[in-house]
C-alpha positions in Angstrom: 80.2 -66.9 -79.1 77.9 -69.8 -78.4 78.6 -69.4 -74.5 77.9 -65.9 -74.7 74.4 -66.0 -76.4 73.5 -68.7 -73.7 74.3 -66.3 -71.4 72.1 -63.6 -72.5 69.5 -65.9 -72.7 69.6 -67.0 -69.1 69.7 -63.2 -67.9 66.9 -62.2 -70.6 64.8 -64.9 -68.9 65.5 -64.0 -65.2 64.5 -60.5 -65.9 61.4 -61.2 -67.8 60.7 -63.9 -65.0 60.9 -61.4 -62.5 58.6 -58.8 -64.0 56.2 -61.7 -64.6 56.3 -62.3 -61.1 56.2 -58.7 -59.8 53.0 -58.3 -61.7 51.1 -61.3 -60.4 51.7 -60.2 -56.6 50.5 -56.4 -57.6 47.0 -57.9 -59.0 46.9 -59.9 -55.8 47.5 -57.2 -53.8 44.8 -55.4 -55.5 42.5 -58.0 -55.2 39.8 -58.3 -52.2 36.5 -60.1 -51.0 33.9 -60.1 -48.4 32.1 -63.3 -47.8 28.8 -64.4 -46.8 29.2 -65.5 -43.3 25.2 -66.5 -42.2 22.2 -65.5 -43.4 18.4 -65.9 -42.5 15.2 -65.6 -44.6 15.3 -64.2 -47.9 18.5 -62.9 -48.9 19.2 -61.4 -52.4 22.9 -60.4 -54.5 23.1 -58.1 -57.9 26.4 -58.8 -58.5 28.4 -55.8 -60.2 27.6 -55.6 -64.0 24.6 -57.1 -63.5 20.9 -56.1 -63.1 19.7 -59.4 -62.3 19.1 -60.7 -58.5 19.9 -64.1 -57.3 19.8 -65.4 -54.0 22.7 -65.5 -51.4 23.8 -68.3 -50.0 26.4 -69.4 -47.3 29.9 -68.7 -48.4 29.1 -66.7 -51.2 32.0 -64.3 -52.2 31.1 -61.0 -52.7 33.0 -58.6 -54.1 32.9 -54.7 -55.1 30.3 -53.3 -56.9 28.0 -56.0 -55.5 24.4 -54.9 -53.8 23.1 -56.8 -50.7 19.2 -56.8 -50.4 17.2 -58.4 -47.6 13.1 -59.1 -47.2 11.1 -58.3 -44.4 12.3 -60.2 -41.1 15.9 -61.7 -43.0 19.4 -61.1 -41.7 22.7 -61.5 -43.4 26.2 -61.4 -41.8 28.8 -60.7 -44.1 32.2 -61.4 -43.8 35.4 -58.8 -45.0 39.1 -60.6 -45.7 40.6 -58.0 -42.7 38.3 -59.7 -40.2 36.0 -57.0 -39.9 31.8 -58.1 -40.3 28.7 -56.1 -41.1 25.1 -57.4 -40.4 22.4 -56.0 -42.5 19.2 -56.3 -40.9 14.8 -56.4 -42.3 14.2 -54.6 -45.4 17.4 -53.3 -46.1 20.0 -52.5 -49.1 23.9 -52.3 -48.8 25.9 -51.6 -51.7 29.9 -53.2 -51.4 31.2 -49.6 -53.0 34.6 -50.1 -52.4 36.7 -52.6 -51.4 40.3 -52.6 -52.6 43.9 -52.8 -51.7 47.2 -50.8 -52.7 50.8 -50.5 -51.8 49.1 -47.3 -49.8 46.8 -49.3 -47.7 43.1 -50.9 -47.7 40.1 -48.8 -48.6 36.7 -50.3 -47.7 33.3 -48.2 -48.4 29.7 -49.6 -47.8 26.8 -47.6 -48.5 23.4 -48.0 -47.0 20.8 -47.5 -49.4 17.9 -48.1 -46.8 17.2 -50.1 -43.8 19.7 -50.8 -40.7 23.0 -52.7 -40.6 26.1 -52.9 -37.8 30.0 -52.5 -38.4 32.3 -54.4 -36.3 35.9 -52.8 -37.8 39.2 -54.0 -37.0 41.9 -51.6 -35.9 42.9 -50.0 -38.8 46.4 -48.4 -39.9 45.5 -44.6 -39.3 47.9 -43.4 -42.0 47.1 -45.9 -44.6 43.9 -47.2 -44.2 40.2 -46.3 -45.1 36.6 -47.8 -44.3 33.9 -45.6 -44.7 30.2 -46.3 -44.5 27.9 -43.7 -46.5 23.9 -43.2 -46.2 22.1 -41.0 -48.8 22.6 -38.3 -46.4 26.2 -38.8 -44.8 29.2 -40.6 -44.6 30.8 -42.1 -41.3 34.8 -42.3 -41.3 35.8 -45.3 -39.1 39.4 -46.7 -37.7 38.4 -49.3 -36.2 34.8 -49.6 -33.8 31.3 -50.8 -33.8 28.5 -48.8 -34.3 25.0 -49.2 -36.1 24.0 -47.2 -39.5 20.2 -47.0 -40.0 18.5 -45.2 -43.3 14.8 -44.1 -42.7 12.5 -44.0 -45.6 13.0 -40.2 -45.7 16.5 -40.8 -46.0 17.1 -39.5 -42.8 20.4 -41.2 -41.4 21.4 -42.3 -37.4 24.9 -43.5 -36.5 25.0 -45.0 -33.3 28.1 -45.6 -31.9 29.0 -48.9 -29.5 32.2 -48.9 -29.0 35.5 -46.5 -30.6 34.2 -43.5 -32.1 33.5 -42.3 -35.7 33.6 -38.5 -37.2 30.3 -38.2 -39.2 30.0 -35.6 -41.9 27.1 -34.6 -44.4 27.3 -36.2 -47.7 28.1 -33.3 -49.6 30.5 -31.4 -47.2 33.6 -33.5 -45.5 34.5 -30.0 -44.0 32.4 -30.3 -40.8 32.9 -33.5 -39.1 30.9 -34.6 -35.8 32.9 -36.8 -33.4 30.8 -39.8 -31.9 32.2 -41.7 -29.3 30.7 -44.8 -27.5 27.1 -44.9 -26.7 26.4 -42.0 -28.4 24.6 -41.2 -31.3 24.5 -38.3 -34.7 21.2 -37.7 -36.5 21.6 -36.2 -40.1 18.5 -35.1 -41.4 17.7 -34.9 -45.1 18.4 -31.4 -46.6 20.5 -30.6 -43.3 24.1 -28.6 -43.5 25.3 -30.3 -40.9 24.9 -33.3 -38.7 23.4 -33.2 -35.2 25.8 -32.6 -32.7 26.4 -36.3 -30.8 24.0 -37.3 -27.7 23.8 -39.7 -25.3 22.1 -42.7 -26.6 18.8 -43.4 -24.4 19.2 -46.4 -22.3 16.4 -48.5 -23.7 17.6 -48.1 -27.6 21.3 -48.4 -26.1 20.5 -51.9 -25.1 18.1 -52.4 -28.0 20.7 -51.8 -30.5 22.9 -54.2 -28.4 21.1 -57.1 -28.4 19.6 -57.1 -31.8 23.4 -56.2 -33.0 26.1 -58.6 -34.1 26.6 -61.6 -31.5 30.1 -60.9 -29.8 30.8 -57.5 -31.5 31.5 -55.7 -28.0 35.0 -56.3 -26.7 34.7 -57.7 -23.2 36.1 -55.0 -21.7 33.7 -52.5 -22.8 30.5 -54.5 -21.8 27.6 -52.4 -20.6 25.1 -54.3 -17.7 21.9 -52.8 -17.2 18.9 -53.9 -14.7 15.5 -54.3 -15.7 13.0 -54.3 -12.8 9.5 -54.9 -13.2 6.2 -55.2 -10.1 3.3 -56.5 -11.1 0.5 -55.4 -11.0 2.1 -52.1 -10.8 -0.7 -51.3 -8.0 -2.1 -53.7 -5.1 -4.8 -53.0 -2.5 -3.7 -53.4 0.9 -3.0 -56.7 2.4 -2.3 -57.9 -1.5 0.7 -59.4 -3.1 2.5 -57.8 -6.4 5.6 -59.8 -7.8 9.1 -58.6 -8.6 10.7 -59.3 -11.6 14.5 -58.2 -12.0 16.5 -58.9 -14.5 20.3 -58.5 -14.8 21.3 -58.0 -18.3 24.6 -57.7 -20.3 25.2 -55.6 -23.4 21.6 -55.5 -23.4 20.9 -59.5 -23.2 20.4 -61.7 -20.4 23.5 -62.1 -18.3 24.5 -65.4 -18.4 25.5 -66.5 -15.1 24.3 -66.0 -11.0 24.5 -62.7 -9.6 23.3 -61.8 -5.8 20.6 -59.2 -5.4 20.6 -57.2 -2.0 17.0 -55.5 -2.6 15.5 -52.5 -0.9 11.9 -51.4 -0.7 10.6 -47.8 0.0 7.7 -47.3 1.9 5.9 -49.1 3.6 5.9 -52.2 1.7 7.8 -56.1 2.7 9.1 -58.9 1.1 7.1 -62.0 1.8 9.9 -64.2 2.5 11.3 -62.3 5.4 8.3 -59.7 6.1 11.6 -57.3 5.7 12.3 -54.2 3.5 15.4 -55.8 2.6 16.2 -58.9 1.0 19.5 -60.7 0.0 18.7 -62.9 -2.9 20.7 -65.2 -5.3 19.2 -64.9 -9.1 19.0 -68.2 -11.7 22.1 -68.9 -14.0 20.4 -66.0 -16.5 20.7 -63.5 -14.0 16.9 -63.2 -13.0 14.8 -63.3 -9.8 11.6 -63.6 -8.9 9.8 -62.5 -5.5 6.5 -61.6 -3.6 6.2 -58.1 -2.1 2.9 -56.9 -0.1 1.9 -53.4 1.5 -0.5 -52.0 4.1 -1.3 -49.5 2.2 -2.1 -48.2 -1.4 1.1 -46.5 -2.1 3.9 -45.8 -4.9 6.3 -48.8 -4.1 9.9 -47.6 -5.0 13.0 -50.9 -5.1 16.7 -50.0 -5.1 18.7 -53.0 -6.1 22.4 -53.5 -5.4 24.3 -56.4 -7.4 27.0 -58.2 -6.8 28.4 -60.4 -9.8 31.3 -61.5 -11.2 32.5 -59.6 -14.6 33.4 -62.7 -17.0 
């Protein structure tokens, strides 16, 4: 009888065990955090359950429920456990709304009170996974991209998209969806039934949104280069000089390396070097060039600019 009972025991214990253990790895499963990658400036946490604001520093966890506040001209990257970051930019307010895990999948939700931030996602699981971002106006449904969210005072809401695409519907209606792909853009205005339908971002706020987004976000595959030239003064008497600025730029920053320029004027107008209308020119390791032009006459001076560079 004595060998029995022992053995009883031994299985009583292996099966409590094993619920013990089955229990622990469901509440870690359940369990996720975003981090405080960088920061700069003044940088302020209310963390869930709380109504009292402390200030963020490096590698502090965050977790759901928490609000993210910066002051004017602060930054704050912020880390999530999947590998996905979102950069919350001057004056703005993020709220961590969701951020959980099941045996059905991930669910991530930020909402953006106010202000501007960027999403770099990773490649979600389509049929399990969720990561929304929400304004007071509309929620953007992501798998997997990198886009900008900005909140106007008015509430007004823009999603521009920089790579992927997301389906953008009005807050209070997830029947009409607008799909934006990259370098394209949705407006939803406040009081509006649906969202704008998506445009092409102009090139200027394309490449403004790209350098001022997060460092690296854009897979180099998808990089967009861009040239900026510039003559000044933009008008020069005859037998003057003006000077050419042209810059070579990569996802809206300065390419960093030498590209060759093969530079064209139109008119009447000559490049002081070689008293040509074309010039073949090798820029600095940022991708600019300088150079001298001159004209006869007063005239509208147009520059065609072919480049030839090698995509890093």
């Amino acid at each position: 009888m004595k060998t029995n009972y022992k053995k009883i025991g031994l299985a009583l214990v292996l099966v409590a065990g094993f619920f013990v253990v089955y229990a622990m790895n469901l509440t870690a499963l359940s369990t996720r955090r975003a981090t405080v990658e960088s920061l700069k400036g003044t940088v302020e946490v209310q963390k869930a359950g709380t109504g009292k604001w402390v200030p963020a520093t490096k590698g502090m966890v965050l977790n759901e429920g928490d609000v993210v506040k910066t002051k004017s001209g602060s930054k704050v990257v912020i880390k999530l456990d999947d590998g996905s970051i979102n950069q919350l930019t001057s004056l703005s307010t993020l709220t961590i709304q969701k951020l959980d895990r099941s045996l059905r999948g991930k669910n991530t939700g930020m909402d953006v009170e106010v202000g501007k931030s960027w999403n770099k996602v990773k490649k979600l699981d389509v049929e399990r996974d969720k990561f929304n971002v929400g304004t007071p106006t509309a929620v953007a449904g992501v798998r997997g991209t990198y886009f900008s969210t900005e909140v106007e005072a008015s509430t007004d809401s823009t999603f521009d998209v920089f790579e992927g695409e997301v389906a953008v519907h009005q807050r209070n209606d997830p029947t009409y969806q607008v799909a934006v792909r990259q370098n394209h853009r949705t407006e939803v205005k406040q009081g509006a039934a649906k969202p704008a339908n998506a445009s092409q971002i102009p090139a200027d706020q394309l490449n403004e949104g790209l350098a001022n987004g997060i460092e690296g976000a854009l897979d180099p595959g998808n990089a967009i280069y861009d040239l900026n030239i510039n003559i000044d003064p933009p008008s020069i008497k005859p037998g003057a000089r003006a000077t050419v600025t042209v810059q070579f730029l990569e996802n809206g920053k300065s390419y960093n390396g030498s590209v060759t320029y093969i530079l064209t004027l139109g008119g009447s107008a000559t490049f002081m070097d070689n008293g040509s209308q074309t010039l073949e020119v090798t820029s600095n390791e940022k991708g600019k060039v300088t150079v001298e032009i001159t004209d006869t006459v007063r005239e509208e001076i147009s520059i065609n600019a072919d480049v030839q560079f090698e995509d890093q």
